[in-house]
C-alpha positions as CSV (number, residue, x, y, z in Angstrom):
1,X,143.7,117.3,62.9
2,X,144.0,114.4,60.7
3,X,142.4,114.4,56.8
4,X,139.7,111.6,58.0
5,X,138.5,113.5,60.8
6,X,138.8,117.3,59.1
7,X,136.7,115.9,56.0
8,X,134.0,114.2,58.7
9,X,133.6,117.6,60.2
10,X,133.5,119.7,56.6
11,X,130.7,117.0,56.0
12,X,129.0,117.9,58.7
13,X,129.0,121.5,58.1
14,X,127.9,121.3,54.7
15,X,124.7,119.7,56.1
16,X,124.1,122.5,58.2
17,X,125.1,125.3,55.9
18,X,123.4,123.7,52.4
19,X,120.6,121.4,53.4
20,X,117.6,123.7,54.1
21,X,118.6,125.9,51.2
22,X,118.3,123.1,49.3
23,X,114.8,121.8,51.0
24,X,113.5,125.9,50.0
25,X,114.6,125.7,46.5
26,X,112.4,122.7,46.1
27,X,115.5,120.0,44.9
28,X,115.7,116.8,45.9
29,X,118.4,115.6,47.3
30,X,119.4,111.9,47.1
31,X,117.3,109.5,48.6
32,X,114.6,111.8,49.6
33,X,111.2,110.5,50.4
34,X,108.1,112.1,48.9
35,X,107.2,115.0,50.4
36,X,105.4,114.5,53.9
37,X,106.3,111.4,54.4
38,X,108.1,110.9,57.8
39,X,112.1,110.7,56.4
40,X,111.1,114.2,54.6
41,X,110.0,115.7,58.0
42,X,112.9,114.0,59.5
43,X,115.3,115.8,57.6
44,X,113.3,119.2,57.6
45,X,113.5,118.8,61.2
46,X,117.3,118.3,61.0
47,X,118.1,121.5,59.0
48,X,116.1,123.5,60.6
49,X,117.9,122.8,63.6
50,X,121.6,122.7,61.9
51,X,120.7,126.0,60.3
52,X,119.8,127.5,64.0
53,X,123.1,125.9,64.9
54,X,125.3,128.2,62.2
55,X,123.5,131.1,63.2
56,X,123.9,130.6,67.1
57,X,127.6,129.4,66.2
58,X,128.3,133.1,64.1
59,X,127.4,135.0,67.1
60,X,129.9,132.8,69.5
61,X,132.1,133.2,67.2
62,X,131.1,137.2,66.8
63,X,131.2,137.9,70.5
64,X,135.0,135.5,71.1
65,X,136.5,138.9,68.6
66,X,136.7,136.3,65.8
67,X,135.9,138.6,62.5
68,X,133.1,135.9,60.1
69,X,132.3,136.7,56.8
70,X,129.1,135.6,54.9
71,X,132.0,133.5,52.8
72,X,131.5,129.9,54.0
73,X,135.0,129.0,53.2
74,X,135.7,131.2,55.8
75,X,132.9,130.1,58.5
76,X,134.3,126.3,57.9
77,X,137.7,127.6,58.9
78,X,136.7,129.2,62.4
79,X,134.4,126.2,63.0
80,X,137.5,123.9,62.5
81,X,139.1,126.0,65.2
82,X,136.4,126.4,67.8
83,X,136.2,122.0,67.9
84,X,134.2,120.5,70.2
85,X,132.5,123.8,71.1
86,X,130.9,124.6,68.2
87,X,128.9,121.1,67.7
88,X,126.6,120.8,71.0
89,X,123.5,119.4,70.3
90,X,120.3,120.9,71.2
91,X,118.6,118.4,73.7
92,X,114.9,118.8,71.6
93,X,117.0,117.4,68.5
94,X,117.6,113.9,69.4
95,X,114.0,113.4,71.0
96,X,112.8,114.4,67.9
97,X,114.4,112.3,65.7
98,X,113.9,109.7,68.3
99,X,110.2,110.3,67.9
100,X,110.3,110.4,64.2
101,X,112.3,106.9,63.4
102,X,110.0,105.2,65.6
103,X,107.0,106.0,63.9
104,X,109.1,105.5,60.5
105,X,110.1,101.5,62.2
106,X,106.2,101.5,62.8
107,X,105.2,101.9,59.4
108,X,108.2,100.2,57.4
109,X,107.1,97.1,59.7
110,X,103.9,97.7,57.4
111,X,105.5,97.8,54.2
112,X,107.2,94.1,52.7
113,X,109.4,96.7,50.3
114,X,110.9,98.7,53.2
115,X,111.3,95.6,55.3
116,X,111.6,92.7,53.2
117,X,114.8,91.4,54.8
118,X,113.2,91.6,58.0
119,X,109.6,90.2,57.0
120,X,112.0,87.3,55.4
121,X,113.6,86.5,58.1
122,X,110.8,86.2,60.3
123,X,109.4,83.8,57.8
124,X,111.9,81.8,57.9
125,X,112.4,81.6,61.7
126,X,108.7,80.8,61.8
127,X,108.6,78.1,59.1
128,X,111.7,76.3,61.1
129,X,110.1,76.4,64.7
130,X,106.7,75.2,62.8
131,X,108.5,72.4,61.4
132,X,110.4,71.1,64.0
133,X,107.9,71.8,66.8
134,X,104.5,71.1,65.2
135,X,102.7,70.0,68.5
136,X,103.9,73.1,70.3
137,X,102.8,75.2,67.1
138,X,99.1,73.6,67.2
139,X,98.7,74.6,70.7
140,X,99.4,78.3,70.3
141,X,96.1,80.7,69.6
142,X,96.0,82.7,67.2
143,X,96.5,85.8,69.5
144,X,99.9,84.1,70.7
145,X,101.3,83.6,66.9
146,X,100.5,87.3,65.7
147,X,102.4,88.4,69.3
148,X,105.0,86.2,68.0
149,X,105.5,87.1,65.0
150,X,105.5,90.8,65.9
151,X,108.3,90.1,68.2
152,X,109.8,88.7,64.9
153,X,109.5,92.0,63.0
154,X,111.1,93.9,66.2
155,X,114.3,91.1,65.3
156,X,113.5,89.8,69.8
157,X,113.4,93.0,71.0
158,X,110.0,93.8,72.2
159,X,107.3,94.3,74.8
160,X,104.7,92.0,74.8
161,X,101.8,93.6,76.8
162,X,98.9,91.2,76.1
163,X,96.3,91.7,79.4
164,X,96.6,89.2,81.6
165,X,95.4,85.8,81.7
166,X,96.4,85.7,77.8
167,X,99.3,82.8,77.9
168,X,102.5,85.5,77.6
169,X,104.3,83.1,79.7
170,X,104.0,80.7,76.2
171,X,104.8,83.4,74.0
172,X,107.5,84.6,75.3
173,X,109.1,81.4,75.4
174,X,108.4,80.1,71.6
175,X,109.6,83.5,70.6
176,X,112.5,83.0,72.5
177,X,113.2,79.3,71.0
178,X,113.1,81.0,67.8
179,X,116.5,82.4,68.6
180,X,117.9,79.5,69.9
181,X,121.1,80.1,68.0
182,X,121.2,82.9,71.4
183,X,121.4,80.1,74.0
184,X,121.2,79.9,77.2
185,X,118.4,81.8,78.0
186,X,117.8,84.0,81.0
187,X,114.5,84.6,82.7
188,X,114.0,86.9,85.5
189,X,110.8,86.8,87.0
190,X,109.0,88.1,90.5
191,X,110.3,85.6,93.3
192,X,106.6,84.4,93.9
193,X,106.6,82.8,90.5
194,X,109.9,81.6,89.2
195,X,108.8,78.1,91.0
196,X,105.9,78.5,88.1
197,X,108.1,79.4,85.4
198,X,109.9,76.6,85.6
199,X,106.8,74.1,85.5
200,X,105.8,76.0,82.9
201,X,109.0,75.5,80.8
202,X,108.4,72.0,81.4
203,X,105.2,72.5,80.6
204,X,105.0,74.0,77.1
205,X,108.6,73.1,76.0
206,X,109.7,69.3,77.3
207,X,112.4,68.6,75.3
208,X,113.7,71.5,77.7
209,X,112.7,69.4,80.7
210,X,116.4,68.6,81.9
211,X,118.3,71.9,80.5
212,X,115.7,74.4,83.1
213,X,117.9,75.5,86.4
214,X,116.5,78.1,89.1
215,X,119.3,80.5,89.6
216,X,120.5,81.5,92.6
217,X,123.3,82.7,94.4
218,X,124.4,79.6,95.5
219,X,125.5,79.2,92.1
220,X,128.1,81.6,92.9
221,X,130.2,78.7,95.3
222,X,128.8,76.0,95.1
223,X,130.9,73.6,92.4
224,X,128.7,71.1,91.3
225,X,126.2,74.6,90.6
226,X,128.8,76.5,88.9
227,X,128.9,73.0,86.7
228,X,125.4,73.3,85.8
229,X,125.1,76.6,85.3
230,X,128.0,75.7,82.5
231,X,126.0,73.3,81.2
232,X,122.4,73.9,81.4
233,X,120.2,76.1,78.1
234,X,117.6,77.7,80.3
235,X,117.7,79.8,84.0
236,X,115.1,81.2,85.8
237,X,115.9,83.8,88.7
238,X,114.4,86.5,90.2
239,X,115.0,90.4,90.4
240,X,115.6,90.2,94.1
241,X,118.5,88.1,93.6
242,X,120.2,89.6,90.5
243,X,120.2,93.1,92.4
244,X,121.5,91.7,95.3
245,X,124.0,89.3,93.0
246,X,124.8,91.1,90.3
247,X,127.1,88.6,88.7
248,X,124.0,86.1,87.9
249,X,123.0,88.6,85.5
250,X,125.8,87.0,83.2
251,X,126.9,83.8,81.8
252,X,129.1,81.2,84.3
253,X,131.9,82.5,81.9
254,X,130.7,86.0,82.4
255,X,129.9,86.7,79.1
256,X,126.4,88.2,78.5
257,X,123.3,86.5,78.1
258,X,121.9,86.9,74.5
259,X,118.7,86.0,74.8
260,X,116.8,87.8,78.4
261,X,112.8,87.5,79.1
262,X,111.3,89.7,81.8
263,X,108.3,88.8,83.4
264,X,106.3,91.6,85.0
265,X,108.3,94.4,83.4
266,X,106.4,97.1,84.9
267,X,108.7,96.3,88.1
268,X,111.5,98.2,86.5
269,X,109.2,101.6,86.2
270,X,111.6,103.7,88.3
271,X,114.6,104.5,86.7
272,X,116.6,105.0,90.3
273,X,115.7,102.1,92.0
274,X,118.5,98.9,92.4
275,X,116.2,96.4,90.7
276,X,116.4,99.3,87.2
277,X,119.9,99.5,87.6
278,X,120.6,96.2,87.9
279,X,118.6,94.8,84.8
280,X,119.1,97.8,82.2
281,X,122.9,96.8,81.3
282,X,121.3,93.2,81.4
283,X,119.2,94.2,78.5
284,X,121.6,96.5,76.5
285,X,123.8,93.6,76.5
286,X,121.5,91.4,75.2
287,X,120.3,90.9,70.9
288,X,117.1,89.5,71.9
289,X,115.3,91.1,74.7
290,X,111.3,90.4,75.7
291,X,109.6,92.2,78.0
292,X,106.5,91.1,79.9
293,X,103.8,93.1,81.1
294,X,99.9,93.0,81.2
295,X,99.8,96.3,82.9
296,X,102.7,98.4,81.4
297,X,101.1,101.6,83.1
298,X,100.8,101.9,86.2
299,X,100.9,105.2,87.6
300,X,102.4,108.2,84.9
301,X,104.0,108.6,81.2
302,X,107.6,108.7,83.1
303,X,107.2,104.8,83.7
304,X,107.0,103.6,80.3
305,X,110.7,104.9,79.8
306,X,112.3,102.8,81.2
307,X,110.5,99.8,79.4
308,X,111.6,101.6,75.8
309,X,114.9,102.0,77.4
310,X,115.3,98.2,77.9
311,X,115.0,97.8,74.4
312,X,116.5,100.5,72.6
313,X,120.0,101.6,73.2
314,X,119.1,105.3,71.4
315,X,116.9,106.4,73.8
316,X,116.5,110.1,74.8
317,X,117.3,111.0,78.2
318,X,114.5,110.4,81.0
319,X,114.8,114.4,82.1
320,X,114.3,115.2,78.2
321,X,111.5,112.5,77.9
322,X,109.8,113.7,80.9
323,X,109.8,117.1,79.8
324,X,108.3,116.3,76.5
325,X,105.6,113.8,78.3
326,X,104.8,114.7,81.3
327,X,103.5,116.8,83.9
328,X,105.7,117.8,86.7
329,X,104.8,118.1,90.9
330,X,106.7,120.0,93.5
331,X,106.5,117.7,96.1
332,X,108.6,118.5,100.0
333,X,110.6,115.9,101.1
334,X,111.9,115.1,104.5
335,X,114.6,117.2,104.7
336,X,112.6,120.5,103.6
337,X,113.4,120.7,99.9
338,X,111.2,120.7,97.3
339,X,111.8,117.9,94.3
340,X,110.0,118.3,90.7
341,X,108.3,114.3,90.5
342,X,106.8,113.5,86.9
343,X,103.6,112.9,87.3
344,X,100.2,112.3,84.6
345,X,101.2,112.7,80.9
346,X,101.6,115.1,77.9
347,X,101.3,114.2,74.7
348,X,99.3,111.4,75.3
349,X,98.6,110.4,71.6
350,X,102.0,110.7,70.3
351,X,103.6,108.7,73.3
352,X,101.1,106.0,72.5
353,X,102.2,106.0,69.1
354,X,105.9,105.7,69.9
355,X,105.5,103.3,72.4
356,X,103.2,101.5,70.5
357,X,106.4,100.6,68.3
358,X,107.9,98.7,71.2
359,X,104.9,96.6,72.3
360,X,102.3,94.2,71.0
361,X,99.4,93.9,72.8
362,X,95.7,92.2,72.9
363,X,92.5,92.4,75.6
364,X,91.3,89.9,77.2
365,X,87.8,90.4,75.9
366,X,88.7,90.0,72.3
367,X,90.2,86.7,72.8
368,X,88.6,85.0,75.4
369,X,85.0,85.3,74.2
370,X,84.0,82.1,76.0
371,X,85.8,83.4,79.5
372,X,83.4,83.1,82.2
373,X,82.5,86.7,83.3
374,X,82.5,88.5,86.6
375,X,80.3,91.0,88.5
376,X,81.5,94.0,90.2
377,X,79.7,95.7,93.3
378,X,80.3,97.8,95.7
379,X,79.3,97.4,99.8
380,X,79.7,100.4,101.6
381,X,80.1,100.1,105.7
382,X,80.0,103.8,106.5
383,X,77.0,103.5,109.0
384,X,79.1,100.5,110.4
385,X,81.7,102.0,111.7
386,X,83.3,103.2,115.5
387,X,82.8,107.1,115.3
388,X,86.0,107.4,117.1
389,X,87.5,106.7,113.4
390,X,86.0,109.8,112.2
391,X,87.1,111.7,114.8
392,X,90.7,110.4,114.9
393,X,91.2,111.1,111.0
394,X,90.1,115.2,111.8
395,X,92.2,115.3,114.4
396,X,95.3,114.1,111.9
397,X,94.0,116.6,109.3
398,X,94.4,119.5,111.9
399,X,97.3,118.6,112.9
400,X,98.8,118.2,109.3
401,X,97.7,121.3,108.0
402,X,100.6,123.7,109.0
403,X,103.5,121.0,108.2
404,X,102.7,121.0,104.0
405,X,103.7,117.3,104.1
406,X,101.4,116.1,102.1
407,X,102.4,112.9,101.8
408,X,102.4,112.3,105.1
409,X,98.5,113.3,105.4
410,X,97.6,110.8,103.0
411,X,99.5,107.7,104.0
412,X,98.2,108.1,107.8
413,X,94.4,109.0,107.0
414,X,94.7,105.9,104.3
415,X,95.4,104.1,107.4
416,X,93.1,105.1,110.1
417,X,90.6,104.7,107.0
418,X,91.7,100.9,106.8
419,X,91.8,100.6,110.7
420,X,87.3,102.1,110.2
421,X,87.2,98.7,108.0
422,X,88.4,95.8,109.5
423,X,85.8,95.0,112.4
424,X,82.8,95.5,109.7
425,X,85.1,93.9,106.9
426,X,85.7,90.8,109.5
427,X,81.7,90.7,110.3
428,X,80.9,90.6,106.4
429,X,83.1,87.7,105.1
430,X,82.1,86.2,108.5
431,X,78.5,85.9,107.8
432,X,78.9,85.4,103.9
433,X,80.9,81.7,105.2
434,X,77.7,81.3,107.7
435,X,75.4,81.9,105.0
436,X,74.5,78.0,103.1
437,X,73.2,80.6,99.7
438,X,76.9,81.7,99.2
439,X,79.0,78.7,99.9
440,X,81.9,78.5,97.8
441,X,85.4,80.1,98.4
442,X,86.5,83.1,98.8
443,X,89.5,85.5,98.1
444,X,90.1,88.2,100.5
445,X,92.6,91.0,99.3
446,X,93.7,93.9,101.9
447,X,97.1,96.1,102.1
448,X,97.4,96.7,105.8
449,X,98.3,94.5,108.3
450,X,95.5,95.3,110.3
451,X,92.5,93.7,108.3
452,X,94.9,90.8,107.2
453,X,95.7,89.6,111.2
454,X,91.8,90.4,112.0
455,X,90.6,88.4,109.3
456,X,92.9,85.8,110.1
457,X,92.0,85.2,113.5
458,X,88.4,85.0,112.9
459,X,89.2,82.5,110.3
460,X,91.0,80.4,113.7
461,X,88.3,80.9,116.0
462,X,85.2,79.8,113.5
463,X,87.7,76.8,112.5
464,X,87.3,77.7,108.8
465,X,91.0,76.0,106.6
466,X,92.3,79.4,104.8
467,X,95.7,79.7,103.3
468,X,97.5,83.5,103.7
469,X,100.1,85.3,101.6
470,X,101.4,88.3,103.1
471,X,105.0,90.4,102.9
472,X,105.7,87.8,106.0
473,X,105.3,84.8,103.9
474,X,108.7,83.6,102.6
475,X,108.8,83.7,99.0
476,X,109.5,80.5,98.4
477,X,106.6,79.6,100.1
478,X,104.1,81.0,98.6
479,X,103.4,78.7,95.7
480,X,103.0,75.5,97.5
481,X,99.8,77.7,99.7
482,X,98.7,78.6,96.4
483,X,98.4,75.1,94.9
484,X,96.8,74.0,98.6
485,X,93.9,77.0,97.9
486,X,93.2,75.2,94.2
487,X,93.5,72.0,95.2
488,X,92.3,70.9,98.3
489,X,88.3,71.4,98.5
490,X,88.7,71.8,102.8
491,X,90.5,75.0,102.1
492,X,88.0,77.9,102.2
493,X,89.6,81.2,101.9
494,X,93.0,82.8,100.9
495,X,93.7,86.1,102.9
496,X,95.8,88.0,100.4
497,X,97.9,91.3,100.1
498,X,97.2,92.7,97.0
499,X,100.5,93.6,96.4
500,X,102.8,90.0,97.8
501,X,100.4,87.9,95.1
502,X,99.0,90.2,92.8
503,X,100.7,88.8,89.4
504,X,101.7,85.4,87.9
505,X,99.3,83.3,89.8
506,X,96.1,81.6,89.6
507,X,92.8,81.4,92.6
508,X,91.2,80.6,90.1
509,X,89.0,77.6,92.5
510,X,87.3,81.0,94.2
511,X,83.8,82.2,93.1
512,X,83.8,85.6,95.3
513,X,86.6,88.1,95.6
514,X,86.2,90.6,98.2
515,X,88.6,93.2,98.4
516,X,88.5,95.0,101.6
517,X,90.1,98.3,100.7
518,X,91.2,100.0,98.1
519,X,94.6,100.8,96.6
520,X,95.6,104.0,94.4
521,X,96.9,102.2,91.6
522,X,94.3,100.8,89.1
523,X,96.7,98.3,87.4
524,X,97.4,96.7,91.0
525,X,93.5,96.2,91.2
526,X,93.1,94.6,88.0
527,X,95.9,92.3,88.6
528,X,94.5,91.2,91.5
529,X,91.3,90.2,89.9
530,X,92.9,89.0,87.3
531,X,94.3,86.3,89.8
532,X,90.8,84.8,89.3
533,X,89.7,85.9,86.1
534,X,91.6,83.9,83.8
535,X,91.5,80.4,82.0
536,X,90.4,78.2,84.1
537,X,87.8,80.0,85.7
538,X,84.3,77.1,85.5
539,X,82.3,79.9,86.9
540,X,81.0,83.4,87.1
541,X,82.7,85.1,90.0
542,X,81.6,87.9,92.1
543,X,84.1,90.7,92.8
544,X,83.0,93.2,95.6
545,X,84.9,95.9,96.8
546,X,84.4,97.7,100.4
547,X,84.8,101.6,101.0
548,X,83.3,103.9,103.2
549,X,81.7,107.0,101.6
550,X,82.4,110.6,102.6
551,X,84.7,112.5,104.1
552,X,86.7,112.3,105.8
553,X,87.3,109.2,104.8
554,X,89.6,108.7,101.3
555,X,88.0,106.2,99.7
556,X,85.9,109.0,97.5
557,X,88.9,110.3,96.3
558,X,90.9,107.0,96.0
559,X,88.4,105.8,93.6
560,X,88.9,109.2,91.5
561,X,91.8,108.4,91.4
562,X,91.7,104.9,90.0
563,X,89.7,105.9,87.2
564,X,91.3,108.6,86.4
565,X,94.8,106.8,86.0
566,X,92.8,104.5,84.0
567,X,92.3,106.7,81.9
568,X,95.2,107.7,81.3
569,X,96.8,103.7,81.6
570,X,94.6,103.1,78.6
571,X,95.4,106.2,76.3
572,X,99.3,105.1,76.5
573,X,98.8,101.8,76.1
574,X,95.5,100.7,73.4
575,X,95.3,104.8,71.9
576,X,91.8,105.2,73.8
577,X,89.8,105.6,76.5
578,X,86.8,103.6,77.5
579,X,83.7,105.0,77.4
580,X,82.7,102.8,80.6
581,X,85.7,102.6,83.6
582,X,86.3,99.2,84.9
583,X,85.9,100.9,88.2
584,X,82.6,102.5,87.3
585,X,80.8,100.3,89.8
586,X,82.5,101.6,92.7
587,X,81.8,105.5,91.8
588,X,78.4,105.3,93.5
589,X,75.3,103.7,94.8
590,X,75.7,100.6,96.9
């Protein structure tokens, strides 16, 4: 063993045999913060654990026939000989001091003496872009500079969560500008609105105007591409195609982009899925990373992992995360075997804290004051229904009961629940266009096929103009039915899945949105509405959502659901939960 790596180790050991000693006789070592403050628990933390560590590594040491004295002369010698055993870390150590440095970054962001390098920098980056881009500057509200100059304390590295409708599209990219230095730029973005990104690129920064380029993987052959892509500062793709072609995630020259955005973040949640594994080396590769979400929360704690994991390289393991903040559920799969899923959260106010360190985020109601407002109801069709529905979804229950796939139970009575719907869905958005005291158009969300293609042809045989965006629309398609909705009064109604144009676009030209069912995730609802909600909206809107009380239908217990992972949505990502759900309107009464 060389001299450089023995003395590394004896350094080591005198941490773990002399620090907490140290801490109990009430000495100071070097450095030391005042007493309480999170570098002191820190270190506590860290001799505790190291001092755990000699006494666990005496008794290997004990029970291998190796005679230890109390000498520690002589414990640094059989250490030095039991190398690499003797130095495994406890997995509960590095979360910790994970946890700990974050809230320390959180608070020495508060401090100009602990982070004056950082707070000067930011300054200085801010007092360029101001200079040079003073039209740009004056546009920005004041919600969209403090989100900006956050991402400047967290040196481009950072998760801007402002709710929707709150302009992160123009954050994003003036923060990004500020690190021009970083060029090119890569943007990945949900297919259905990299067509918008670029008009918005052109939009907020038009001195870029020539240097935007929609990435695909044509690029890949394609010459005269492979020129621009050489050549061009700023490219906009989406995650379908970087999955499917991985080599876009890099630089013509394939060295890594420097500067990444990712719009709608939230679509990396699941740590084993391609689109995840894909864009995680993406971001570890990058200095400056942004991150995009208005709803970072969908479903559980486990999802906002792989958000922080984006941005910090240090990271804890997802098992060791998941055990410290979340819940776990034996679910059966297929095959017969039972899998542990995270599920809920643990720890709720501490995981807030810590991934409140990552993220700056505002509500909608505290910065658009003058935003038109919208009205919730609730129209239940229960007493509308074919009673062959109820019958059909007892039936399934039986026949369920004895195969403990739960799952399976849900997804098919959530769909014989939809199937109750449509023909009294259909009849009410029928006589709503009939009816002269509620002209004005309409947004129609669903999930299943089955209301979407009844709607539809109702729409053809009353010869009402609609528009429809479904998973059957092509992608690339989508935008210019979008634009046709807003613009072109003759259009009436957009039939819409929730889930193929829930984010990144605009209805705003509709005054009612009715959704015809509902779906388990809160944060998919919101979005939708959102799609109307925003600036631009000239109007108050109605929002009315359609269930069917009782069992055995699931709408009771889909919209428990919702509010509970409200709930919990809102303690990870503002540190409290409302005292009113969003979703309280649809809890009861028609």
């Amino acid at each position: 063993m060389t001299g450089r790596c023995r003395s590394s180790w004896l350094f080591r050991l005198s941490l773990c045999a002399f620090s907490l000693p140290l801490l109990q006789r009430g000495a100071d070592p070097p450095g030391l913060a005042q007493v309480g403050s999170p570098s002191q628990v820190l270190l506590e933390r860290r001799s505790q654990l190291q001092a755990k560590k000699v006494v666990e590594l005496k008794g290997m040491l004990r029970r291998k026939g190796l005679k230890v004295s109390s000498r520690k002369d002589d414990l640094v010698k059989r250490l030095l000989e039991t190398l690499p055993e003797a130095f495994k870390v406890e997995a509960e150590e590095p979360l910790e001091l994970w946890r700990l440095s974050r809230v320390q970054m959180v608070r020495d962001l508060e401090d100009p003496k602990a982070s004056g390098a950082v707070q000067r920098e930011a300054k200085q980056r801010w007092k360029e872009f101001e200079k040079h881009f003073s039209e740009i500057h004056a546009q920005l509200r004041d919600q969209q500079k403090h989100s900006i100059q956050q991402g400047l304390l967290r040196r481009g590295r950072c998760l801007i969560g402002d709710e929707m409708g709150l302009g992160k599209t123009l954050t994003s990219l003036v923060l990004a500008e500020m690190y021009a230095e970083g060029w090119p730029v890569l943007v990945v973005a949900p297919t259905v609105v990299v067509d918008n990104w670029i008009n918005e690129v052109k939009k907020w920064l038009p001195h870029m105007e020539n240097q935007v380029e929609k990435l695909d993987h044509k690029f890949l052959t394609k010459k005269h591409l492979i020129r621009r892509w050489e050549e061009k500062m700023i490219f906009v793709t989406s995650y379908d195609q970087l999955w499917r072609h991985p080599q876009l995630g890099q630089q013509a020259d394939g060295s890594p982009y420097k500067v990444v955005i990712l719009d709608e973040a939230h679509k990396i949640k699941d740590p084993g899925s391609q689109r995840t594994k894909a864009m995680l080396p993406i971001c570890a590769a990058a200095q400056r990373c942004i991150l995009l979400s208005g709803t970072p929360v969908l479903n559980s704690a486990a999802e906002t992992w792989t958000l922080m994991a984006a941005l910090d390289l240090q990271m804890p393991s997802y098992d060791a995360f998941c055990e410290r903040y979340c819940d776990f559920k034996e679910m059966e799969e297929p095959d017969g075997s039972i899998t542990r899923r995270p599920v809920g959260a643990r720890h709720g106010e501490e995981l807030n804290q810590i991934f409140s360190s990552y993220m700056v985020r505002h509500k909608k109601e505290e910065v658009l004051t003058d935003l038109a407002q919208i009205t919730k109801y609730r129209q239940n069709f229960r007493d509308k229904i074919n009673g062959k529905y109820v019958q059909k979804i007892v039936a399934i229950m039986k026949s369920q009961q004895k195969k403990r796939n739960h799952n399976a139970l849900i997804s098919k009575v959530f769909s014989q629940t939809a199937q109750a719907k449509a023909a009294p869905v259909v009849d009410f958005v029928e006589a709503r266009l009939a009816n002269e005291t509620t002209q004005g158009k309409l947004v129609v969300f669903g999930h299943h096929h089955v209301i979407l293609d009844e709607l539809e042809e109702m729409l053809k045989r009353i010869g009402r103009q609609y528009i429809r965006i479904d998973g059957r629309v092509l992608k690339d398609m989508r935008q210019g039915r979008i634009d046709r909705f807003q613009e072109d009064p003759e259009v009436e109604v957009a039939i819409v899945a929730m889930r193929a144009c829930g984010h990144g676009v605009s209805l705003t030209a509709a005054d009612t949105v009715i959704f015809a069912e509902l779906y388990w995730v809160p944060a998919i609802l919101l979005q939708a509405e959102a799609r109307v909600h925003r600036p631009g909206l000239q109007h108050s809107a109605k929002v009315i959502y359609c269930v069917l009380e009782g069992p055995p239908f699931m709408d009771d217990a889909v919209i428990k659901k919702i509010i509970d992972k409200e709930r919990l949505a809102d303690l990870l990502t503002d540190g409290e939960t409302s005292e009113r759900s969003r979703f309280e309107s649809l809890a009861g009464g028609d």
